[in-house]
C-alpha positions in Angstrom: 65.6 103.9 -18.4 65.3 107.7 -17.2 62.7 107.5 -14.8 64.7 104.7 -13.4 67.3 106.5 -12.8 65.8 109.9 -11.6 64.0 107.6 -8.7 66.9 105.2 -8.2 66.9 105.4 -4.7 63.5 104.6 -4.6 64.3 101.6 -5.9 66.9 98.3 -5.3 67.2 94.9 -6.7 67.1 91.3 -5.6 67.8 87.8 -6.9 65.3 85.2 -5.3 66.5 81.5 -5.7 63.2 79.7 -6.1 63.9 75.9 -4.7 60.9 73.1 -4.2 60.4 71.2 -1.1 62.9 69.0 -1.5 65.6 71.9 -1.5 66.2 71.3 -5.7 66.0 74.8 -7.7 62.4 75.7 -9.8 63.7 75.8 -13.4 62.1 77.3 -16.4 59.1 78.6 -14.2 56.7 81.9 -15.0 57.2 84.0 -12.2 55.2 87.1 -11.3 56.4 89.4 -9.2 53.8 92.2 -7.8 54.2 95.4 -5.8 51.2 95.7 -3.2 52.4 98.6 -1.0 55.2 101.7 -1.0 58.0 101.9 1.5 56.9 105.6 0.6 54.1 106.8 2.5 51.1 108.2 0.5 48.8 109.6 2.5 45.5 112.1 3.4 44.0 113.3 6.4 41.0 111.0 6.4 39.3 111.8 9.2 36.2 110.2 8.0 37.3 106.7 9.2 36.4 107.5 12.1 32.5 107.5 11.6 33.1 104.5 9.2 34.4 102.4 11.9 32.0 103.3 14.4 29.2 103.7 12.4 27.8 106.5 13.7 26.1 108.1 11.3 23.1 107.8 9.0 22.6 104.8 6.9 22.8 106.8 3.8 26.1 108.9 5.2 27.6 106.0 5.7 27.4 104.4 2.6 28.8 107.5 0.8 31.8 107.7 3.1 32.5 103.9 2.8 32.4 104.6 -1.2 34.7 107.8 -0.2 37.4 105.5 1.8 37.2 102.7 -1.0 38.8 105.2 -3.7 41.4 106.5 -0.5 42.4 103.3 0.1 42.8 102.7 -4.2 45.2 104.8 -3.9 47.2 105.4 -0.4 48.9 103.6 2.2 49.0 106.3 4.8 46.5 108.3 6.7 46.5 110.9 9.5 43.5 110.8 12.3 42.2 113.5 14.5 43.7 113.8 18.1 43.0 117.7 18.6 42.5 117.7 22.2 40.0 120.2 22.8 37.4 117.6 20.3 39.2 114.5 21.5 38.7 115.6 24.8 36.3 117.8 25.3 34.7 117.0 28.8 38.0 116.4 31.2 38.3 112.4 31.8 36.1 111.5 28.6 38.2 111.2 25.6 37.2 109.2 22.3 39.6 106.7 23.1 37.1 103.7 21.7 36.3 105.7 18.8 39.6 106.6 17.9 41.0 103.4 18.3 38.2 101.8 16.1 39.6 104.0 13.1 42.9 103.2 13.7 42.5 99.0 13.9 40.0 99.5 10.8 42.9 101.4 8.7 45.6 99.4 10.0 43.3 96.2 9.1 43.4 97.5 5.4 47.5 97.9 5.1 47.6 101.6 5.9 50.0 104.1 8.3 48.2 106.2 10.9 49.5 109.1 12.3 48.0 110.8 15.3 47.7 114.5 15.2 48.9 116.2 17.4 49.9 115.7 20.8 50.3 119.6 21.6 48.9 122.2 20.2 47.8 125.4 21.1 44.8 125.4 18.2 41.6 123.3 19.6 43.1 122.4 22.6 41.3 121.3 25.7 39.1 124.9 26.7 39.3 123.8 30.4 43.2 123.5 30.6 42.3 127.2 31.3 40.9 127.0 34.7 44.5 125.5 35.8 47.9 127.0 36.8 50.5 126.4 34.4 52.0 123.6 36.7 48.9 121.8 36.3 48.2 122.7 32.8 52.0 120.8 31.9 51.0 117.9 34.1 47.8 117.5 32.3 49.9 117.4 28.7 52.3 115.2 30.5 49.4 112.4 31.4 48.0 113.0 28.1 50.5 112.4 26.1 51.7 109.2 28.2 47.8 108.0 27.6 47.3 108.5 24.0 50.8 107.3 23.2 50.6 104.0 25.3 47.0 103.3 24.2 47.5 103.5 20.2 51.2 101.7 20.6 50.8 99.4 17.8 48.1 101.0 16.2 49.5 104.7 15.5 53.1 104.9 16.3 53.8 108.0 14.3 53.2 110.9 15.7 53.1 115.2 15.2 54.1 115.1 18.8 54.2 119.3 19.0 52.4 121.7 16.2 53.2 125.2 15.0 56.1 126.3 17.8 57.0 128.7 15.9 54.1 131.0 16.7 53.2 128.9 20.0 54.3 131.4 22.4 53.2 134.5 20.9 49.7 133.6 19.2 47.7 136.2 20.5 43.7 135.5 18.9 42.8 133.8 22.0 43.7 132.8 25.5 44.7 129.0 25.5 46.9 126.5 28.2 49.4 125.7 25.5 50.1 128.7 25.0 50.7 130.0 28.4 53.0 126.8 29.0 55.2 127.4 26.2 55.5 131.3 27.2 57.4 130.1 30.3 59.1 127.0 28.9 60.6 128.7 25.8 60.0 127.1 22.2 62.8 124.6 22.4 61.6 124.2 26.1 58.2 122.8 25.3 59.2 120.5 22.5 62.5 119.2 24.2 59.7 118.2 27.3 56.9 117.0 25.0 59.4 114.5 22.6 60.9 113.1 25.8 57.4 112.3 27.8 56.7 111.0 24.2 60.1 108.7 23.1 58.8 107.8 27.2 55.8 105.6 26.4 56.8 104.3 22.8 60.1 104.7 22.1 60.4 102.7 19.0 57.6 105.5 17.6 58.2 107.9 14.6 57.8 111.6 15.9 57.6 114.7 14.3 58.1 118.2 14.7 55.3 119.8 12.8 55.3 123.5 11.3 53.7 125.2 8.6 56.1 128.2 8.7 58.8 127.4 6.2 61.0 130.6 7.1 64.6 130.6 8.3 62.7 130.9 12.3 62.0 127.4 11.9 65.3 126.3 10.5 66.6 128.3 13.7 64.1 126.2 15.6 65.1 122.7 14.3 68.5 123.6 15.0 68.1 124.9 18.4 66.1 121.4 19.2 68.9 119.1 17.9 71.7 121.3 19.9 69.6 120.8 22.9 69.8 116.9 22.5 65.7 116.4 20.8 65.0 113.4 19.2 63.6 114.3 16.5 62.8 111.4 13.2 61.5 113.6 10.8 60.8 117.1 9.9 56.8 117.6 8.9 56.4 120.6 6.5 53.1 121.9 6.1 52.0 123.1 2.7 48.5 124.6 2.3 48.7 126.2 -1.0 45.0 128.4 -0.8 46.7 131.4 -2.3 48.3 129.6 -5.3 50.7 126.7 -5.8 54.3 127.3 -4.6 56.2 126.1 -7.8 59.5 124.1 -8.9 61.7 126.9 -7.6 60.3 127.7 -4.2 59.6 123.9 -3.7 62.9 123.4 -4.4 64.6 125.9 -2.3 62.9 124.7 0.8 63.6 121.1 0.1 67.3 122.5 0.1 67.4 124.4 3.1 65.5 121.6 5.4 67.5 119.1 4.1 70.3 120.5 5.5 69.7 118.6 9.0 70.1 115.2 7.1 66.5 114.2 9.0 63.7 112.7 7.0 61.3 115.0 5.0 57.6 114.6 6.2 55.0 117.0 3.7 52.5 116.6 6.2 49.2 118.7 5.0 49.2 119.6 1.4 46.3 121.6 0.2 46.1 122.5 -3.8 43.0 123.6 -4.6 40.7 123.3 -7.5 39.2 126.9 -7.2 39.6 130.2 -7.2 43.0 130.9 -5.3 42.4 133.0 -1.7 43.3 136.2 -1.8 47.2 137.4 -1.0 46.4 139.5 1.6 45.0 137.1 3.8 47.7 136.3 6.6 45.6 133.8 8.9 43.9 131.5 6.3 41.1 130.6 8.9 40.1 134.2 8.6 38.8 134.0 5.0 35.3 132.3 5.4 33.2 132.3 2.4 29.4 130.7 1.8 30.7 128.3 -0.9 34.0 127.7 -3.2 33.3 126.0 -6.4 35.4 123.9 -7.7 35.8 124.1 -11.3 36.7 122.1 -14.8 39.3 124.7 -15.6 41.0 124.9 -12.4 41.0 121.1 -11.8 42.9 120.8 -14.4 45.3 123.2 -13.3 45.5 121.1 -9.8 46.0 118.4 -11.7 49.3 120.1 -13.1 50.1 121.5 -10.1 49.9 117.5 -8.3 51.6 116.2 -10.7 54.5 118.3 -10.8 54.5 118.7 -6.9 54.4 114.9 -5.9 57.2 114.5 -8.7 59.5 117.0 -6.8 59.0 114.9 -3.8 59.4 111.8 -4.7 62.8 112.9 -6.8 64.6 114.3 -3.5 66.3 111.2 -1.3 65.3 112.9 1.8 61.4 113.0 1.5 59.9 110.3 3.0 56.1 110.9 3.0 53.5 113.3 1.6 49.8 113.6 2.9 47.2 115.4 1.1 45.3 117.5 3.9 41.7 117.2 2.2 41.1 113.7 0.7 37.8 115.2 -0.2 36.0 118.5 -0.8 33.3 117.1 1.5 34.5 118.2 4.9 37.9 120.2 3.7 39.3 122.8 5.9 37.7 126.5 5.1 35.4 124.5 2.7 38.2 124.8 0.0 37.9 122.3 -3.0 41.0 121.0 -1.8 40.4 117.1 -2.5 40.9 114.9 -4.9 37.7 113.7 -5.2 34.4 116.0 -5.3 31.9 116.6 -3.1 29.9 113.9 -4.3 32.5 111.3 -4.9 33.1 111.9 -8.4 37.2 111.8 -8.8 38.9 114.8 -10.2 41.5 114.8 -12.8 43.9 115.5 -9.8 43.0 112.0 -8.4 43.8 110.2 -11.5 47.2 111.9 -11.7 48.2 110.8 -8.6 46.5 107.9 -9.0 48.8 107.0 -12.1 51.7 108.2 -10.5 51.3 105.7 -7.7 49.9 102.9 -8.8 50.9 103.0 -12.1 54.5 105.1 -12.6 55.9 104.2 -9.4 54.7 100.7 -8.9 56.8 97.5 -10.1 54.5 94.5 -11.5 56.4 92.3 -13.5 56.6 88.5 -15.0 60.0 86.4 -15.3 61.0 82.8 -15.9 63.3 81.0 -13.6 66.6 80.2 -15.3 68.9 77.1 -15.0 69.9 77.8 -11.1 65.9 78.2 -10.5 66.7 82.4 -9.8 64.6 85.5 -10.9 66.1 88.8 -10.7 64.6 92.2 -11.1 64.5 95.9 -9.9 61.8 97.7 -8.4 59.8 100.0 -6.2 60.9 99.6 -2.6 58.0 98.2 -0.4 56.1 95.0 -0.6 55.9 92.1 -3.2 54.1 89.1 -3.5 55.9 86.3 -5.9 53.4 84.4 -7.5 54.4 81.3 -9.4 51.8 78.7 -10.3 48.8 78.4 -7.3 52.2 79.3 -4.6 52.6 83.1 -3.3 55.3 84.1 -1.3 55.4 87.8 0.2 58.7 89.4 1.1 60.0 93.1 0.8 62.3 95.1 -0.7 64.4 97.2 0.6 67.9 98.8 -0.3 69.7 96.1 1.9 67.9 93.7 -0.1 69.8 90.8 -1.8 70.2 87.2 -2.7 67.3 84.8 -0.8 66.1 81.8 -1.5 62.2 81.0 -1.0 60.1 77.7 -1.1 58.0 77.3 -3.5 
């Protein structure tokens, strides 16, 4: 009984009433009743659906990447896809729309989330935003945004609508249109503007502020935002952990002080790796470029740990509502970290079958009943969805905290 009630309020109960088709209750009847997704979102950054659904790649890279999304999608229910503008974009007027699009229906076919990331940014954005004055430059945001928004609306409609603010306006390592923008619109400026054009074209659509700075200038930031009237539905925390895993107590402390706003809690990139840790006196983690990093048997096992406790945390706090792992894979992770789950050649890590336990397994409801005298099951379990399986029948239904009495034909 512990675990249930440490994750209570993942959880609620519900009676079903099982009657037949002439309205008289289903007595004495084996009942199983079986989670198939979260109402948590699981997730990765799997950007590798995207050649998967267009197939454009080799026959051979294909195949391994369809092996790679089969153990993603054994897992997790949510994934974010690749909308950096200066790769989305790249020639002005010729974005990857179609391709996009194709990994987006092909992911939503198989019962999971998508996220678009992001709409602004000043990191990879589009290189010829730079021949433009800054009136331009906004207008060209402005149309982009009201494109990508109204053409995913029903495939993605969560989004990190604006990325990293908090060093927008004064990133120095290169000249970029973003940058220049939100120099003259202010931080809370620029994201005020880019949530409204956004709440514009889908207003029913989940968007995030997005920031991997987790200092009291982003608390200042988020509150600056909400006094200025910004919609903002969840708070995405980035958490790439190259230089060593954060731990309970400074996990814990920023879960406390970003909780504060009563928003959701989005950990939207989480990187633990399973080698060697970067060194601490690297400030800008893209500048440490190395020919290879190993991943190893004794530090998978200490990213294992490291999940396990981590995802744990998470889960535990009522606030959190998601958590997406920013390297599915070490093939293709960001710096070339072994910051997957799985290893470069598909092999899973220990790290994949913790989380893979926790999800599936821990956190998952499956059980079997009997109807009693009034023809009613009742049990408690993992919020998301259920299929009820008596005899050849199967009903599917959800559960959520509202969730009570109903009555289903069987």
């Amino acid at each position: 009984m512990g675990q249930t009630n440490e994750f209570a309020h993942r959880m609620a109960s519900k009676t079903i009433k099982l009657v037949d088709a002439s309205g008289n209750p289903v007595v004495g009847k084996e009942v199983a009743l079986k989670q198939t997704n979260h109402k948590f979102l699981f997730g990765c950054g799997i950007f590798d659906a995207v050649q998967v659904a267009n197939k454009n790649v080799s026959a051979d890279r294909l195949t391994f990447l369809e092996v790679k999304l089969d153990k993603f999608l054994d897992v997790f229910n949510s994934a974010t896809l690749p909308f950096y503008w200066g790769t989305f974009e790249p020639e002005k007027g010729k974005p990857l729309t179609k391709e996009l699009k194709a990994a987006a229906q092909w992911l939503k076919e198989r019962n999971v989330t998508v996220k678009g990331h992001p709409l602004c940014w000043h990191t990879v954005t589009a290189p010829w935003l730079l021949d433009m004055s800054n009136e331009e430059i906004l207008k060209a945001q402005f149309a982009r945004i009201e494109r990508e928004v109204s053409d995913f609306k029903g495939l993605i409609d969560m989004w990190d609508v604006i990325n990293e603010v908090v060093i927008m306006p004064i990133f120095d390592k290169y000249d970029n249109g973003i940058t220049r923008i939100s120099k003259q619109l202010g931080r809370v400026g620029i994201i005020k503007e880019m949530f409204a054009k956004t709440r514009e074209f889908n207003p029913g659509a989940t968007l995030l502020l997005n920031d991997f700075n987790t200092s009291i200038n982003y608390e200042i930031l988020i509150d600056g935002c909400l006094n200025a009237g910004v919609s903002i539905d969840a708070i995405g925390i980035q958490s790439h952990q190259h230089q060593g895993y954060w731990g309970r107590e400074k996990l814990e402390e920023v879960l406390y002080r970003f909780s504060h706003f009563g928003l959701p809690l989005h950990f939207t990139e989480n990187t633990l790796t399973s080698g060697h840790l970067m060194p601490p006196q690297i400030e800008d983690l893209n500048d440490y470029q190395i020919p290879e990093w190993p991943s190893t048997p004794e530090f998978e096992e200490r990213q294992a740990k490291e999940v396990e406790e981590m995802y744990s945390i998470l889960f535990k706090h009522p606030q959190v509502e998601a958590i997406t792992a920013w390297s599915f894979s070490d093939d293709g992770a960001w710096l070339g970290a072994p910051a997957g789950f799985i290893r470069s050649d598909n092999s899973p890590k220990p790290s994949y079958e913790v989380v893979k336990k926790l999800i599936k397994n821990d956190w998952y409801t499956n059980v079997t009943c009997k109807t009693d005298d009034n023809g009613k099951v009742s049990f408690e379990g993992y919020l998301g969805d259920y299929d009820l399986v008596c005899g050849d029948k199967k009903v599917s239904f959800k559960l959520d905290k509202d969730s009570d009495s109903v009555q289903m034909l069987i």
